[in-house]
Every structure is written in structure tokens, then in C-alpha cells.
C-alpha positions in Angstrom: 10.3 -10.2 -29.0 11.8 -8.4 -25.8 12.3 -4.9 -26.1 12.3 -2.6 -23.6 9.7 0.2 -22.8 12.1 2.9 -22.3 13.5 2.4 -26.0 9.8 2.4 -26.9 9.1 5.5 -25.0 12.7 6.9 -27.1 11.2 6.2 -29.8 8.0 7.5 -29.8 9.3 10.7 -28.1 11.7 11.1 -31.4 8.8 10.6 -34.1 6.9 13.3 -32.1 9.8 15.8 -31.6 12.0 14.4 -35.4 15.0 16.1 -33.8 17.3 14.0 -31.7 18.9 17.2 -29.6 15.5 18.0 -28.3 14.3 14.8 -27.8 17.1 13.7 -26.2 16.1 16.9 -23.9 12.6 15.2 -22.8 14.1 12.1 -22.5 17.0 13.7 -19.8 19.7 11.8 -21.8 22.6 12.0 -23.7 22.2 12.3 -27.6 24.4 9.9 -28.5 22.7 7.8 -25.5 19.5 8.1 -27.6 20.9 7.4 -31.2 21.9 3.6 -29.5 18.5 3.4 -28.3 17.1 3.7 -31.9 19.7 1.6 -33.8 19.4 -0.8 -31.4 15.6 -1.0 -31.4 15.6 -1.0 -35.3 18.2 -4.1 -35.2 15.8 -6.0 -32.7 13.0 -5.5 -35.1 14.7 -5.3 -38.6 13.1 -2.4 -39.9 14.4 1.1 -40.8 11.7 3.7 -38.6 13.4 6.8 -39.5 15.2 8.3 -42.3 18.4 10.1 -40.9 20.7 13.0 -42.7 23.0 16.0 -41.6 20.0 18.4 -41.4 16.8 16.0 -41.1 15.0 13.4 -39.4 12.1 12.3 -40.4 9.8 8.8 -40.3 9.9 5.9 -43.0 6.5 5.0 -43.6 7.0 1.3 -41.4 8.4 4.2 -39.1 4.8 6.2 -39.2 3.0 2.8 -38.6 5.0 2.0 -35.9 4.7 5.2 -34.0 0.8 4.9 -33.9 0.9 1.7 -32.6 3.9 1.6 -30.2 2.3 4.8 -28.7 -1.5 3.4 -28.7 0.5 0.4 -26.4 2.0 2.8 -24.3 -1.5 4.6 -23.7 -2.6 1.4 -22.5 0.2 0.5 -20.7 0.2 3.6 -18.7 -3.7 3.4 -17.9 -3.4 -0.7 -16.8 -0.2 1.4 -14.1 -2.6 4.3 -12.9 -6.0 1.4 -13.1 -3.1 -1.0 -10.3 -1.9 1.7 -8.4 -5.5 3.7 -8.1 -6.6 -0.2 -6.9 -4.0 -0.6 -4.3 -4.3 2.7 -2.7 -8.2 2.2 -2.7 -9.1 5.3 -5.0 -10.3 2.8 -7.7 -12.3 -0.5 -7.6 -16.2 -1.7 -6.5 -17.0 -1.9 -2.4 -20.0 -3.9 -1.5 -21.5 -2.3 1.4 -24.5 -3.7 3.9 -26.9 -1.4 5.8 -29.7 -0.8 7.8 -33.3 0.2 7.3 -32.7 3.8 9.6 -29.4 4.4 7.9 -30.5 4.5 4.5 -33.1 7.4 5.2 -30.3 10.3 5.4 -26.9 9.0 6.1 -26.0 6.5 3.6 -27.7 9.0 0.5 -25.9 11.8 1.8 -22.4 9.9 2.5 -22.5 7.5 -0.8 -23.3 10.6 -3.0 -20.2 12.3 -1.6 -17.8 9.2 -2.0 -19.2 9.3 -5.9 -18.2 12.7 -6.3 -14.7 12.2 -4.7 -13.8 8.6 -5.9 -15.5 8.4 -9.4 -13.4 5.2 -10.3 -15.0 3.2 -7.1 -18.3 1.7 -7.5 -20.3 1.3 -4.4 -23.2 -1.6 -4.0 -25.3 -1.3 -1.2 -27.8 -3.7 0.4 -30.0 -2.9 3.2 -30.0 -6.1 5.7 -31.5 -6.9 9.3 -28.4 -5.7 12.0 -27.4 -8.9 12.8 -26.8 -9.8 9.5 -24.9 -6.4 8.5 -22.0 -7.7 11.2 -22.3 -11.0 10.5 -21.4 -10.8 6.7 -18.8 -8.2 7.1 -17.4 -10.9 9.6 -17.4 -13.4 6.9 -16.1 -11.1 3.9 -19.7 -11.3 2.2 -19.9 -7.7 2.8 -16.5 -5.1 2.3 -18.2 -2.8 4.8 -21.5 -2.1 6.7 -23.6 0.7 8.4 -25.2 0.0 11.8 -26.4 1.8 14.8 -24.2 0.4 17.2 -21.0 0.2 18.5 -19.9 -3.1 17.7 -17.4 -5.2 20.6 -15.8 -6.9 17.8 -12.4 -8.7 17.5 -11.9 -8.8 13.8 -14.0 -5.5 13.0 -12.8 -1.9 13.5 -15.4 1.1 13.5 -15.7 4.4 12.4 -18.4 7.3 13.8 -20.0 8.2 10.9 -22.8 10.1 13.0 -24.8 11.6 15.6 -28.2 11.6 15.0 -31.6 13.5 16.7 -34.7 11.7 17.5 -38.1 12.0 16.9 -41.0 10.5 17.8 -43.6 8.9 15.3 -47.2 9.5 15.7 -50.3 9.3 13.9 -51.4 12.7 12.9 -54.7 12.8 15.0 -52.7 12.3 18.7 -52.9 15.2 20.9 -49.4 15.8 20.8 -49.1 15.8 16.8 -49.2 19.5 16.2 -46.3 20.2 19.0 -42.9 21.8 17.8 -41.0 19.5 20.5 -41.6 17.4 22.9 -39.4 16.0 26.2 -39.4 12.0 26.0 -41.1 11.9 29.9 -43.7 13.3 28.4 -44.3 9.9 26.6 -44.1 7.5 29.3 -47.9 6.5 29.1 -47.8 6.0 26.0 -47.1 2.3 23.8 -44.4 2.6 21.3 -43.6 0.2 18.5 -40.4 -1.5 18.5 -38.4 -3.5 16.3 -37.6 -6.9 17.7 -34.6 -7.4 19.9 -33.4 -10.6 17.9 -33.1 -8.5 14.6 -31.7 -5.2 15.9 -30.0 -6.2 19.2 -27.7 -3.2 19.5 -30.3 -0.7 17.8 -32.8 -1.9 20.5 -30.3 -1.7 23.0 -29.1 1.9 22.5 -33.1 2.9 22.5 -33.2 1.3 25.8 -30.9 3.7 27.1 -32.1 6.0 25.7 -35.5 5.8 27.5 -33.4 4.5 30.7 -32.2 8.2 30.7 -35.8 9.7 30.4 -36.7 7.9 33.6 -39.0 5.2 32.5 -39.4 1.5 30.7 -41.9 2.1 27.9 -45.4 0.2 27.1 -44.5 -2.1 23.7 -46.4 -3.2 21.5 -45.8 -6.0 18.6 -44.8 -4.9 15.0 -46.4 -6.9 12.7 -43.9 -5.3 10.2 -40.8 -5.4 11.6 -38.5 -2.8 10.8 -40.7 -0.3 9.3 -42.3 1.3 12.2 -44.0 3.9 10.6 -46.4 1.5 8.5 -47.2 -0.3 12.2 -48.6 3.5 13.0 -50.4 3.6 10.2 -52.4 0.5 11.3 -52.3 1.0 14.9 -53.9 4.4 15.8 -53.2 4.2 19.4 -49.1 3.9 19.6 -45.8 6.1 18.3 -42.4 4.9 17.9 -38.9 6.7 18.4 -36.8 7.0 15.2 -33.9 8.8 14.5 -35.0 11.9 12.9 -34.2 11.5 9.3 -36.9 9.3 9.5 -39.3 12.2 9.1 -38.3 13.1 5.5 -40.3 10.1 4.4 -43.4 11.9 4.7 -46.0 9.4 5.0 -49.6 9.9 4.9 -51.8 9.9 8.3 -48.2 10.3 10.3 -46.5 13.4 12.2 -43.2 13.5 13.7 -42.0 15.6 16.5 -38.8 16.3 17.6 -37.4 15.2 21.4 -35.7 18.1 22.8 -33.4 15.7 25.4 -29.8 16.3 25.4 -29.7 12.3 25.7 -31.7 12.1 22.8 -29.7 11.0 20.0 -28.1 7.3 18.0 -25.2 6.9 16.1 -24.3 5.7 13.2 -21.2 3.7 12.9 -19.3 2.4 9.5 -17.5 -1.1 10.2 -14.9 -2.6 8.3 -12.7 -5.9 9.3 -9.1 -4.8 10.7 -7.8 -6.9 7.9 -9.0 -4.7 4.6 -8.0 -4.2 1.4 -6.8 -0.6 1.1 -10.2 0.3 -1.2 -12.3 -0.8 1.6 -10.1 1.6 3.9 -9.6 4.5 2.0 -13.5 4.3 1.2 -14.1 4.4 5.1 -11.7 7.3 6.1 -13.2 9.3 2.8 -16.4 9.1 4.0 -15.2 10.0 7.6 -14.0 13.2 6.4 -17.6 13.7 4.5 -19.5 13.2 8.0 -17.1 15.9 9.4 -18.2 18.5 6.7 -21.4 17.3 7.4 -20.9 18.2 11.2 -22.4 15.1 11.9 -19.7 14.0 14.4 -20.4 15.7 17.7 -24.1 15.6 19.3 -26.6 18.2 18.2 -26.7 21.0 20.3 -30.3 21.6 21.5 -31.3 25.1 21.0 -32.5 26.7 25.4 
């Protein structure tokens, strides 16, 4: 049976008000415009729904029955409109995002537990993977989104900064330089740092390059036999430190200290990449947790204190 919502919505706006002047009023019609609403809706469904007089209006009991349903219908109605419309202009739905080991120490927490607080109706799963594979599967729609350290040179993939981020150095808590309150990377050249392996983390690996190209020297490496977690290669190897970004340092770990590098050079990004072709919850997400970063001031280098 066809009968159209705004009759329904007529209707249901009568049994609440039982006075056609006043819901004619809500309803921004005519009266008479909204007695042929009703006459015509009880014709289409052959039942009586209200019991009409010079003075009165009030509900048959088929009229009462109806008016719980019809307007349990319309609830529904109304929430499956706001559910599509929340959907296409990305404040509702799930985001599957991919990120790295160094991201999830501060920046994902931080960012993710603002996005929950602003978009309660979007769901956010998150997977730490390897670098290379964080690009790749956004590349290939495994992933909606992803956080690397990189700038990615991408075709298909559009990037947002997300973050500028300090550095510290990693060292076991018996080096001499443990208990210092800073320390300038030159100072480190002698040393051997643990890296993660280029193949995994080429852009990661790349930036710290840099970095230590702008503190003057090529460091001493030696082999993680744990790649990616750097600080539980200190913990076996006694005689070596790594550079991390400095969230790294609220891990705490046993037997390690961390000091920070006073460089003005010395910092990484953190980048959220999305393909330029999107759905609008994977945009809106970004550009939300954009505006999260800025609050966090995390989107201009750290100024080091003279």
C-alpha cells in the first residue's frame, strides 16, 4: 500500500496535537489542506483513525494503534536519513587505519582518542604494519588510511602533517652519557646506533639519514636482531643507542635511559595518507584529526629552549 510520508507525518502530528487548527500550524498548512490529508489516508486504509465533531477530535481505538506504530516507523525512518547522511558526509561509519611501530607510542593514542570524542558514530580499527606495507595497502584499498614517517611521492595518495616530533636518543642506563639532561647529536658520532632495516622502513630510515647528514657524520650501525623495536636490541647489546622520536621514552623500559637531542634539525614527522579518491568518512576523519594535531601544537617544529 502506497501512502505518502507527509500524510503519515499529518497524521501523527493530529493524534498528538487532537486539534486540526493547531496542527495544521506545525504542519505550516492550510486546515482544510490537512482535513484531505486525513480523509484521504483513512480511504487508502479503510479505517476510521479519529472521531471528529463541532467541538472535539479525538482517536478511535484502530486510530490509537495506528499512531504508535506509524510514529515508531517514522522514528526509524528519520534515524536510517540522519544514519545515510552522517555516512556520506563521513561523521558516521568504521575507518580501517594502518600504522607504524613509532607512531603508535604518542600520536596515534592521542589523535584516535580525540577523533572518538568528536565522531562517536565512526569506529576506528587500527593495525600497526612494517612502512612499506602501511603505503602499500592504502594503495590497494586494504587500508582506508595510514600513519607513516615519511612524506610519501605518491600519485594516487594525498598526505596530511599530522606532526613534528623531537628526538631522543636510546641508551642503556650505565653509558656515560645516561644521566645528561640533553645532548647535541655530534656528540654521538663514535658511537654504534641500532637501526631498523632500510627494506622495512625506507622513508623512516631515510629521514634519520638526514638527520645525522645534518649533525656532520654517517653513524657506526649495528644489526637488530629485532627489527623494529630498538629499544629491546639495547637491552641486549650494552654497547650501542638508537635515535627515536621522543615519545618513545614514555615506554619506560627497564636497564634503558633516554636523553633528549637539543639540534634544531632534530626532529620526524608524522604524516596521515589517504588515496585522493576517498570516501568522504575517510576524508572528514583526516581533516578532523588535522585540526586535533593543531590543538595539539604539533604542526610547527619544537622550538628548542637557548
Amino acid at each position: 500500500m502506497d501512502v505518502d510520508v507527509a500524510v503519515l507525518r499529518s497524521f501523527v502530528v493530529l493524534a498528538e496535537e487532537l486539534h486540526f487548527a493547531r496542527a495544521a500550524v506545525r504542519l505550516h498548512i492550510e486546515q482544510p489542506a490537512l482535513s484531505q490529508r486525513i480523509k484521504r489516508l483513512e480511504r487508502r486504509i479503510g479505517v476510521q483513525l479519529f472521531v471528529r465533531d463541532s467541538r472535539n477530535v479525538c482517536l478511535t481505538p484502530a486510530g490509537q494503534e495506528f499512531a504508535v506504530e506509524v510514529g515508531d516507523v517514522l522514528h526509524r525512518l528519520d534515524a536510517a536519513i540522519g544514519r545515510a547522511v552522517r555516512t556520506a558526509d563521513g561523521t558516521r561509519g568504521t575507518m580501517r587505519i594502518a600504522y607504524t611501530l613509532s607512531v603508535g607510542y604518542e600520536a596515534l593514542p592521542v589523535l584516535l582518542g580525540q577523533a572518538e570524542r568528536t565522531l562517536p558514530d565512526v569506529t576506528i580499527e587500527a593495525v600497526e604494519l612494517w612502512e612499506a606495507d602501511v603505503l602499500a595497502g592504502v594503495v590497494r584499498r586494504d587500508w582506508d588510511g595510514g600513519f607513516v614517517r615519511y612524506h610519501p611521492d605518491h600519485p594516487e595518495v594525498t598526505s596530511l602533517l599530522m606532526r613534528h616530533e623531537s628526538l631522543i636518543v636510546a641508551m642503556p642506563d650505565t653509558h656515560p652519557l645516561s644521566g645528561r639532561n640533553e645532548v647535541r647529536l655530534a656528540e654521538l658520532r663514535d658511537e654504534h646506533f641500532v637501526t631498523t632495516p632500510t627494506e622495512l622502513a625506507p622513508g623512516y630510515q631515510a629521514l634519520l639519514d638526514e638527520v645525522f647528514d645534518a649533525a656532520g657524520f654517517v653513524p657506526h650501525t649495528v644489526r637488530n636482531t629485532v627489527p623494529g623495536n630498538r629499544i629491546m636490541a639495547l637491552q641486549r647489546r650494552k654497547n650501542a643507542v638508537a635515535l627515536l622520536p621522543a615519545s618513545a621514552g614514555l615506554t619506560h623500559p627497564t636497564g634503558i635511559a633516554f636523553v633528549p637531542v637539543v639540534d634544531d634539525f632534530a626532529h620526524l614527522p608524522v604524516w596521515l595518507v589517504h588515496r585522493h579518491d576517498a570516501a568522504p568518512p575517510m576524508v572528514f576523519l583526516a581533516e578532523t584529526l588535522q585540526l586535533a594535531a593543531r590543538d595539539q601544537g604539533w604542526l610547527v617544529p619544537p622550538v628548542r629552549s637557548r
